[in-house]
C-alpha positions in Angstrom: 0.0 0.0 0.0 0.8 3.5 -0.6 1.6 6.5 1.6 -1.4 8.3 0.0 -3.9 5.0 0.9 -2.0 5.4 4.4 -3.1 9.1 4.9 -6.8 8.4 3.9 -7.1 5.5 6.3 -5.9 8.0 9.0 -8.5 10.8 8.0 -11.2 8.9 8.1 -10.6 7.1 11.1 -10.0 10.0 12.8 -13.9 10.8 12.6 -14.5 7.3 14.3 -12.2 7.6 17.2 -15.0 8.0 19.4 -16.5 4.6 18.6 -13.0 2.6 19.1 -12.8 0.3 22.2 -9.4 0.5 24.3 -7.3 -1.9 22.2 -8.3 -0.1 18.8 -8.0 3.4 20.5 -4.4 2.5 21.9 -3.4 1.0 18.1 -5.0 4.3 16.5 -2.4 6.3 18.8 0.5 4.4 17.7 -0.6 4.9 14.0 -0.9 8.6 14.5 2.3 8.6 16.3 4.0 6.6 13.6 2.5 9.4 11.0 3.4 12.5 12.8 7.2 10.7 12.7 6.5 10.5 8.9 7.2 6.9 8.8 6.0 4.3 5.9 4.3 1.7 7.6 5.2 -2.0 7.2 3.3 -4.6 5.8 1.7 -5.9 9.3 1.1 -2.1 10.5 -0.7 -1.5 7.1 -2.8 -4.8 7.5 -3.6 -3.7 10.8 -4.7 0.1 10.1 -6.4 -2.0 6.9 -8.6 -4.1 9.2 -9.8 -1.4 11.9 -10.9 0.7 8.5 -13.0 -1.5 7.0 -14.6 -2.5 10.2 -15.9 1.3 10.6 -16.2 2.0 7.0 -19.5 0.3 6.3 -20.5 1.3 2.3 -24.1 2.3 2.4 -26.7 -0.2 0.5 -28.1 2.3 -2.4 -30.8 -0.8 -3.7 -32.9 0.3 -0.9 -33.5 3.4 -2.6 -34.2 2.5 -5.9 -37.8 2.7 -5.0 -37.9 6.9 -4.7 -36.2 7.2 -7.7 -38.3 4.8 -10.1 -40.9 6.1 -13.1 -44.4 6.4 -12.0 -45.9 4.1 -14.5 -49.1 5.4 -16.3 -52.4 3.6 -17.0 -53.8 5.0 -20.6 -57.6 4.2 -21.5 
């Protein structure tokens, strides 16, 4: 992974620090800290930071609103 897919993992988790438990909070830290020292972060780190992302970044399910968007079919006598 990149330094630029390690940046936007960062951001975005930094909006969901609230939610984090202990363990995640305490691993969040040492990411930022890790940043700040403008390191690269190793394959394990990355896989790490990886995981607690996609456990917080849920993609929203658009089908459910296929049904506001739809044409109003017409009945013609």
């Amino acid at each position: 992974m990149s330094y630029r897919d390690q940046v936007k993992y960062l951001e975005f988790l930094r909006k969901c620090e609230h939610k984090f438990d202990r363990k995640e909070a305490e691993d969040f830290k040492m990411f930022l800290k890790m940043q700040k020292d403008d390191e690269e972060f190793d394959s394990v780190t990355m896989k790490k930071l990886k995981s607690l992302y996609d456990k917080f970044n849920v993609p929203v399910d658009r089908s459910k609103y296929d049904a506001f968007f739809k044409k109003k079919e017409t009945e013609q006598n």
